[in-house]
C-alpha positions in Angstrom: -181.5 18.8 -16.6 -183.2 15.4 -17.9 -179.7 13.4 -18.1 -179.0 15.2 -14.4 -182.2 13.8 -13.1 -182.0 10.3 -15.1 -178.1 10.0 -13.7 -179.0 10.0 -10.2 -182.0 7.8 -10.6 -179.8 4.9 -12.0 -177.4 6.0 -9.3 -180.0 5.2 -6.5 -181.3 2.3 -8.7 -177.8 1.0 -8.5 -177.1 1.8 -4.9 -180.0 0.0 -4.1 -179.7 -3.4 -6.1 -176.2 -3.5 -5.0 -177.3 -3.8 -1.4 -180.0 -6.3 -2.5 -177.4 -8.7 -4.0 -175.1 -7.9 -0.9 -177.5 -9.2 1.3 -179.4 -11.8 -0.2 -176.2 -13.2 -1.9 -174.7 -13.9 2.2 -172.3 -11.6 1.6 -173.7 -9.6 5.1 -173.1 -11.8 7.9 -175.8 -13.0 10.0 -174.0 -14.6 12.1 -174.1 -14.3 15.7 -170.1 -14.6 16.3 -169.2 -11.9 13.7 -168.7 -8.3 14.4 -171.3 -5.9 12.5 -170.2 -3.5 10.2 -170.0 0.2 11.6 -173.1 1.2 9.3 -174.9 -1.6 10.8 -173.9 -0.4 14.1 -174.8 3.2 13.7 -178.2 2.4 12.2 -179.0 0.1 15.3 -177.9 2.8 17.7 -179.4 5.5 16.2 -182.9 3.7 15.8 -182.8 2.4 19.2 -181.6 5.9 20.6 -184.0 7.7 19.2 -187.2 5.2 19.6 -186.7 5.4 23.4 -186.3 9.2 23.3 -189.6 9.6 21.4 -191.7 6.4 23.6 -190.3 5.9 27.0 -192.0 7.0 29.8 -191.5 10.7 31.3 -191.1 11.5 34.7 -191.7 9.6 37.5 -192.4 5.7 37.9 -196.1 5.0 38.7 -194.5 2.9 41.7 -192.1 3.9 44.7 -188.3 2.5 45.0 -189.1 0.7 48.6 -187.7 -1.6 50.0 -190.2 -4.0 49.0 -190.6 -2.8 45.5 -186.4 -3.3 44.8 -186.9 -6.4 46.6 -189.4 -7.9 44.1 -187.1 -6.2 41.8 -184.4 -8.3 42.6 -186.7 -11.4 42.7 -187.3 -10.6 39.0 -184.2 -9.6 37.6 -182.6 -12.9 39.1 -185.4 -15.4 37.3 -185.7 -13.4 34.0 -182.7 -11.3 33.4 -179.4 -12.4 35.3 -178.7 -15.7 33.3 -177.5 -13.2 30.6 -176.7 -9.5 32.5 -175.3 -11.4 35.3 -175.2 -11.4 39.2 -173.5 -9.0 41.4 -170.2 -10.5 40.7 -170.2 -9.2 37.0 -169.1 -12.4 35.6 -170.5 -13.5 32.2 -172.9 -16.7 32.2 -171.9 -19.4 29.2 -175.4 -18.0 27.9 -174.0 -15.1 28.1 -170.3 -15.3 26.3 -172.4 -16.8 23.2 -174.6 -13.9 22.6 -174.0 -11.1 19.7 -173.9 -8.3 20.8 -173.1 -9.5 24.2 -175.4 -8.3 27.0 -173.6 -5.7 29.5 -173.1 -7.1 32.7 -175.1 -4.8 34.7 -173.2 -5.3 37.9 -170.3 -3.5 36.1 -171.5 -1.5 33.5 -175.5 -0.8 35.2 -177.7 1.5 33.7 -178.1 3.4 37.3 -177.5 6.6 35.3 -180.9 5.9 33.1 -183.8 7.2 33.5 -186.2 4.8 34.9 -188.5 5.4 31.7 -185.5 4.1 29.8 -185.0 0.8 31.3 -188.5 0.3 31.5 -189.3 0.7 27.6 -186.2 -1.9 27.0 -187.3 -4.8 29.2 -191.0 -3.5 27.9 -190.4 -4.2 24.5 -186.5 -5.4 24.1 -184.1 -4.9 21.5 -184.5 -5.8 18.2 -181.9 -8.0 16.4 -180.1 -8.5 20.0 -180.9 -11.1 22.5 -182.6 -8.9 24.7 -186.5 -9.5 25.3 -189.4 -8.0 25.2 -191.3 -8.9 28.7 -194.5 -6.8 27.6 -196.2 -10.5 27.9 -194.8 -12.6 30.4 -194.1 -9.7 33.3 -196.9 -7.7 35.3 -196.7 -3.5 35.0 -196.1 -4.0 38.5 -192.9 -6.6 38.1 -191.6 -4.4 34.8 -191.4 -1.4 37.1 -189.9 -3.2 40.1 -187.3 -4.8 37.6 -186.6 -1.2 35.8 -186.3 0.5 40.1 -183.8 -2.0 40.9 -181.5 -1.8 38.1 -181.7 2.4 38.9 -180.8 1.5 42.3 -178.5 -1.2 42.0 -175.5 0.9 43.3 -177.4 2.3 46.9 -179.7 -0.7 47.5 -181.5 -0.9 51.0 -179.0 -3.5 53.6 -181.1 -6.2 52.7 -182.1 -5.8 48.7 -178.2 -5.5 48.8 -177.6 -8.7 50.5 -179.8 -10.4 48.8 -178.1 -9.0 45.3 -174.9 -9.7 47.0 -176.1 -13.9 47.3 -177.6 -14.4 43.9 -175.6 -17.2 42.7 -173.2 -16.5 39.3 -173.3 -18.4 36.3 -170.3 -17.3 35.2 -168.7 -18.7 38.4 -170.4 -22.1 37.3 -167.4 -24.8 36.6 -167.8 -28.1 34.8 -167.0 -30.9 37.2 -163.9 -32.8 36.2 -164.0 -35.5 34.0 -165.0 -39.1 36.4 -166.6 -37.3 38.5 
């Protein structure tokens, strides 16, 4: 029973100074243009998956989707958030195509079907080892909230939150002027 409990000590010891040298020896890649491995990817999902099931807000927003709460929504989302998720056109910013992992482009894959609670505790705290975040500092509960309504709402927007969406201006559509210009 000793050698049985001694052989899967070393095992573990082994396990875990072979991903020691892995890592420290740059044989993980940290860069942002290389795809992660799938362990890498399951362990980031998983975490994030199950941090926001166990700390995102329940139930209802402490704030109403009005007009002039998507509105301010809007306002926020196109100063702090659309230079990498985009404008209603769905086109990727330059910012954008350089980011790993790439930031969805909300105008065609949205987060509508989230719970509010959801989109608040990632633009509350971001997303570690992504690009994405955390606004806990710089945004007011108030803005958070209106930023988290209008990306519920994005798809049934009141005439004029939906126009407005509609204008915000596209960085992906941005084109460098030809050379002499």
């Amino acid at each position: 029973m000793k050698g049985f409990i001694a052989g899967i000590v070393f095992t573990l010891a082994a396990a875990a100074l072979a991903g020691y040298v892995f890592i420290v020896t740059g044989a993980m890649p940290a860069n942002a243009d290389a795809p992660p491995g799938s362990f890498e990817r399951w362990a980031a999902h998983a975490s994030l998956h199950a941090t926001i099931d166990r700390q995102a807000p329940k139930g209802a927003p402490p704030i109403a989707p009005t007009q002039a709460n998507l509105s301010a929504g809007l306002k926020v989302y196109a100063a702090d958030c659309a230079v990498c998720h985009g404008a209603s056109d769905g086109r990727p910013s330059r910012i954008a195509l350089g980011l790993y992992q790439h930031a969805p482009q909300l105008a065609k894959h949205g987060v509508e079907d989230d719970a509010e609670g959801e989109t608040y505790w990632k633009v509350y705290h971001g997303i570690r080892l992504t690009g994405m975040p955390a606004f806990s500092r710089t945004l007011s509960q108030d803005e958070l909230w209106q930023v988290s309504l209008f990306l519920k709402h994005m798809n049934a927007l009141p005439a004029p939150v939906g126009e407005a969406w509609k204008k915000l201006p596209s960085e992906g559509g941005w084109q460098a002027p030809a050379a002499g210009r």
